[in-house]
N, C-alpha and C positions, 0 to 999 in steps of 0.2 A: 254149494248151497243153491244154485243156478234152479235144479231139478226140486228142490225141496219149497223154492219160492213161486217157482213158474206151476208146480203141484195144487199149492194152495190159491193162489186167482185164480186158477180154474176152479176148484172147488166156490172161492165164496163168489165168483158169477155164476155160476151154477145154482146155486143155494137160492141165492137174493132173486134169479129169473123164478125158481121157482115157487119162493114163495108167495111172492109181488104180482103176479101172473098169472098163478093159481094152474100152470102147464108144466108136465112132465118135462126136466130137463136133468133127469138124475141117469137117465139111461146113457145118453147125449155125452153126460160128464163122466160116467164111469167110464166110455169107449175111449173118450180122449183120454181118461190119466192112464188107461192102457197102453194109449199111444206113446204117451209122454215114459211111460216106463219101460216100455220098449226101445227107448235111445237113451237110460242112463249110463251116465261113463262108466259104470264098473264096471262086471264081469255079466257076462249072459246069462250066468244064468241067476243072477240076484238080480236081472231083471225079470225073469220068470216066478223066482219068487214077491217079488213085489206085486205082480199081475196076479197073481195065484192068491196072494193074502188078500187083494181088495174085492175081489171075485168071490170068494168064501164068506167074507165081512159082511156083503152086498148080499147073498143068498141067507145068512144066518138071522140078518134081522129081519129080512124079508119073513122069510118065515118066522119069527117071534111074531110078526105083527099078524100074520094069518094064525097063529096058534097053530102051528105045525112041529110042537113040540119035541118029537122025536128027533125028525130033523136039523131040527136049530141045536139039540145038544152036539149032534154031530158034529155039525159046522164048527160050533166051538173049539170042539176037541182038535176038529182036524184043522183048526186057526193056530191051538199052541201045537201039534205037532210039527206043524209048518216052522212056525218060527225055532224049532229045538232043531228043523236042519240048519234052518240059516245061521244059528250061531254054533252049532258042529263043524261047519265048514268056514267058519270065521269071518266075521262081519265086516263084507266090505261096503257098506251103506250103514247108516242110521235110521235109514225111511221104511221096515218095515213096518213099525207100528203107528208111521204114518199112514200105510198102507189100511192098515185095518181100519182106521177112524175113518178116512177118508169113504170106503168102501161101504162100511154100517149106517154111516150117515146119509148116503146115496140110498142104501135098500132099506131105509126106514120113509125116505122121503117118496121113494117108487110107492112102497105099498099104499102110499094115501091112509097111511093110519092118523095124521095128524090131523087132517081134513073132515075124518071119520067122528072127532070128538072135539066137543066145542070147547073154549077156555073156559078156566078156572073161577067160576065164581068166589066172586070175596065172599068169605064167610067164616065163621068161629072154628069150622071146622079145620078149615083150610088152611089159616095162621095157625092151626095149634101142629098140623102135621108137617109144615111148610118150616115150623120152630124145632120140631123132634127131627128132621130129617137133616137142615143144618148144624146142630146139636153132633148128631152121627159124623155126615161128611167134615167137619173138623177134625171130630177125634178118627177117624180112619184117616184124615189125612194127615196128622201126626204122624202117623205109622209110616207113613210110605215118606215122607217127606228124613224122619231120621236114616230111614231106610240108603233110599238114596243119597244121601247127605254122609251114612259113615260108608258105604260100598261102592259107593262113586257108576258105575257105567254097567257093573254086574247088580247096583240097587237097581239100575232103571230096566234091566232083564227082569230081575224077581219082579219089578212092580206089573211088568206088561202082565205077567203071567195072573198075578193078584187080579188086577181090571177083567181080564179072561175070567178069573173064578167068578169076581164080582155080576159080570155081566151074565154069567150060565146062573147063576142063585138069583137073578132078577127072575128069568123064564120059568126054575125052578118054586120060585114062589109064588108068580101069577097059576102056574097050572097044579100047584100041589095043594091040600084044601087041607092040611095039617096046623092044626091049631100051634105048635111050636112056631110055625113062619106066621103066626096072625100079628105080631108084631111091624114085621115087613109092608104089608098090607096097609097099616095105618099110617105109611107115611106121604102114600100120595095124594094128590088132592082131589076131586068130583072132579068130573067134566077132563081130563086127560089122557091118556093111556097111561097103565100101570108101567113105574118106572120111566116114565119118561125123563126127569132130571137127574135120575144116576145114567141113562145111557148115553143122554149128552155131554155129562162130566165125564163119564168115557171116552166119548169121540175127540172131545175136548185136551183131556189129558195123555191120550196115545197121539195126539197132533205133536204136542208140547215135547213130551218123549224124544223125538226124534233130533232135538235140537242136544242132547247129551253130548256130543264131541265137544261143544263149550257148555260143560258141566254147571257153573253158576249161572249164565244164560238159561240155559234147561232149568234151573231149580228158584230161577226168578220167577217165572212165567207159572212152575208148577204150583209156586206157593202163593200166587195170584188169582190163579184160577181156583184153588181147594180153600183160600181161606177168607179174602176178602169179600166176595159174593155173600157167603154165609154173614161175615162181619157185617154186612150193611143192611143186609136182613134184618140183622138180631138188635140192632143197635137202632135201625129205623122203627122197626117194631115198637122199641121200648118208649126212645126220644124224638121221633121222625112227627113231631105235630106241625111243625113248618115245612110244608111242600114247596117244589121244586114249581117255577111258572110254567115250564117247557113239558110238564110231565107229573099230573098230579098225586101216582100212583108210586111217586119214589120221594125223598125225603133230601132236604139238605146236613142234615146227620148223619142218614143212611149213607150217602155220596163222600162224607168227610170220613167217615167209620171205611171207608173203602178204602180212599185214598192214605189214610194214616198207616191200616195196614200193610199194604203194599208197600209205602214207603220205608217204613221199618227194615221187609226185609231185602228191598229194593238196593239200599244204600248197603247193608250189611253184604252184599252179594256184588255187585256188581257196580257200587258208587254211586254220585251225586248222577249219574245220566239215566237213573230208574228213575228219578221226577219227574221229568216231563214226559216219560210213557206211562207211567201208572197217574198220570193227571188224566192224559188221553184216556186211559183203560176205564177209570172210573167214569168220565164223559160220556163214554160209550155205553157203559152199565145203565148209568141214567138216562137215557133216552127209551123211547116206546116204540119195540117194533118187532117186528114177526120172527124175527132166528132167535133161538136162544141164548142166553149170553155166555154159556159153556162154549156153545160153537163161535161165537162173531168174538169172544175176547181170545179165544184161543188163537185163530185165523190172523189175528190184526197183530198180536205179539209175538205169532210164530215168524212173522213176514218182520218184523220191526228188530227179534232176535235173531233171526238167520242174515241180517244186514248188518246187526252189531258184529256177530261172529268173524 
């Protein structure tokens, strides 16, 4: 787990330089986890494939965010053919689709697409798309979560592949003007790039992914990230009229609607020692700051799970 911890403090210094700084350090941090993949203990060439998937990852969003549509479907494609060798030839790593998150997340932060559009005004619109869009990520994360739960380590294959479709049907809906996807459409909010909260809960959940050699570990973390975010949204929304001192744009319902979920499946999964991470996780939710909380709650519990492991 050496490689998969020492992966992610690069990544979230990387991240926090760059968003804090407002300077390019995505290119910086993709050479290093190059580096750093280049001396994993497995075999050579799963570290070729590791280089290969974050490389691709990095080029695919990149181009989603310039609207080079063509090419970003490619990327895609040739993301899952990549991973359909690495597990042909039999998986001696679980950090490919760490690789992918790691790499998408770099080439969204290169293109300066977030820089490009200002945040989300509060508005009627916003909470009503912001409520239909958590609504969704539950019930899809049902899916993946029974998924992986009766299929064990071939659920956490089908799901990478699902997030791949997931994330080509984002691109696919931003450039196709077919009123069948005018659904999709309505779930982002003014002032964002389209899809920006599903490609984060992607970066977020292939991070997670990788922690599957300890299977409940992995399925703590995943049912963390897809379900209590949504939970403290929907709960804040509803009962959230007492604000937080520290943060007035989040709720002390919202924060306990977080923490109770988590906890639930915290305890049922992996014992009374998911208390005091999903206290922290949800601590973390509540605060105000520039990463998204797909990315910084994944980051903190992949590093906090790879230590449990």
């Amino acid at each position: 787990m050496y490689y998969y911890i020492a992966s992610l403090a690069l990544f979230a210094i990387a991240t926090i330089l760059q968003y804090y700084t407002k300077r390019d350090f995505s290119v910086i941090g993709l050479a290093l986890f190059i580096i750093i993949s280049a001396f994993d203990t497995a075999t050579a060439y799963n570290s070729i494939l590791l280089i290969a998937m974050s490389v691709i990852s990095f080029l695919a969003m990149f181009l989603y965010a310039k609207k080079r549509f063509s090419y970003f479907y490619a990327m895609i494609i040739a993301a899952a053919m990549l991973f359909s060798v690495y597990l042909y030839y039999g998986p001696k790593s679980p950090y490919e689709t760490m690789a992918f998150g790691i790499g998408a997340m770099f080439g969204i932060m290169h293109s300066g697409i977030e820089t490009r559009y200002g945040k989300a005004k509060v508005q009627n619109k916003n909470i009503a798309a912001e409520l239909k869009r958590d609504y969704l990520q539950v019930a899809l994360g049902l899916i993946l979560v029974v998924v992986i739960a009766v299929f064990g380590k071939y659920g956490i294959y089908a799901s990478f592949y699902l997030t791949l479709l997931g994330v080509l049907g984002i691109g696919y809906s931003l450039n196709s003007k077919s009123e069948a996807l005018s659904f999709f459409r309505t779930l982002e909010k003014d002032g964002v790039f389209f899809g920006r909260g599903a490609i984060f809960l992607a970066v977020g959940f292939t991070i997670l992914e990788s922690l599957y050699p300890s299977m409940r570990i992995a399925l703590f973390g995943i049912a963390v990230l897809l379900f209590c975010d949504p939970a403290a949204t929907i709960i804040g929304l509803k009962l959230g009229r007492l604000k937080l001192p520290y943060n007035r744009k989040k709720s002390y319902a919202g924060t306990i609607g977080y923490f109770a979920v988590g906890a639930i499946f915290g305890v049922v999964l992996i014992g009374y020692i998911s208390l005091p991470i999903i206290f922290l996780l949800a601590f973390l939710e509540s605060l105000s700051n520039k990463i998204d909380d797909n990315v910084s709650v994944a980051v903190v519990y992949g590093i906090v799970g790879a230590l449990l492991a």
